[in-house]
C-alpha positions as CSV (number, residue, x, y, z in Angstrom):
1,X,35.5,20.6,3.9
2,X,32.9,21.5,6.2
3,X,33.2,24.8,5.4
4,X,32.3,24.4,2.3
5,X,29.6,22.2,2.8
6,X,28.3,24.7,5.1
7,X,27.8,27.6,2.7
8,X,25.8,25.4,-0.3
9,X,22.4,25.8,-1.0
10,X,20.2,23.1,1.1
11,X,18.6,21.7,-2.1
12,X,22.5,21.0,-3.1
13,X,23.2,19.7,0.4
14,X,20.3,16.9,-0.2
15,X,21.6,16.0,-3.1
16,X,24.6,15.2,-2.3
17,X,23.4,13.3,0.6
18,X,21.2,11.5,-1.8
19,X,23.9,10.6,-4.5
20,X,26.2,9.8,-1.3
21,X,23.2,7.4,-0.4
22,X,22.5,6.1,-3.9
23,X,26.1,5.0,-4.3
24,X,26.5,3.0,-1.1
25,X,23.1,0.9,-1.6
26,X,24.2,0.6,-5.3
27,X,27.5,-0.5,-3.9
28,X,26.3,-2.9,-1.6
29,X,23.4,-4.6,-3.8
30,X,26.4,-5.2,-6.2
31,X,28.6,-6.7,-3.9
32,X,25.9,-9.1,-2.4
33,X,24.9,-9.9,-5.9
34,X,28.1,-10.8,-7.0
35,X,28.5,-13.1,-3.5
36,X,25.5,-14.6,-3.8
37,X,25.6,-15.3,-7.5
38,X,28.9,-17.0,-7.5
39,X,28.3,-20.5,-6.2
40,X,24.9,-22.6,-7.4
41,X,24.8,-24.4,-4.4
42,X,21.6,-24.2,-3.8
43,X,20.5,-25.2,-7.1
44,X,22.7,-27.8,-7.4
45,X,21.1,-29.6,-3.9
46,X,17.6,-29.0,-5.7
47,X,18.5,-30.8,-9.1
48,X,20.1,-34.0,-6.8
49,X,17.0,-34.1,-4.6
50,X,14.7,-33.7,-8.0
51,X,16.7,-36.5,-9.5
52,X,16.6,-38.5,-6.2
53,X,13.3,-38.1,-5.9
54,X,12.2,-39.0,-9.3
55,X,14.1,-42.5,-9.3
56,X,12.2,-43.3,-6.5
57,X,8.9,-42.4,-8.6
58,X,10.2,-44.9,-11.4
């Protein structure tokens, strides 16, 4: 493989690089989306401590 590599133009070379680097932050924002955005926990403390909070108002 690297002899391949070897003999491509450099423009080509940086673009693979590039793609190669493209895909693995694509790859990793989706993943940490995908983490992040399946449990509401966060959320979930906030409406309890707005609802807490605003029977003590009343």
């Amino acid at each position: 493989m690297s002899g391949i590599y070897k003999s491509l133009a450099p423009k080509t070379k940086n673009l693979l690089v590039a793609g190669g680097l493209t895909g693995f932050v694509a790859g990793v924002y989706i993943y940490t989306m995908k983490a992040v955005g399946g449990t509401d926990e966060l959320q979930v403390a906030i409406d309890k401590f707005e609802g807490h909070k605003n029977k003590q108002d009343a």
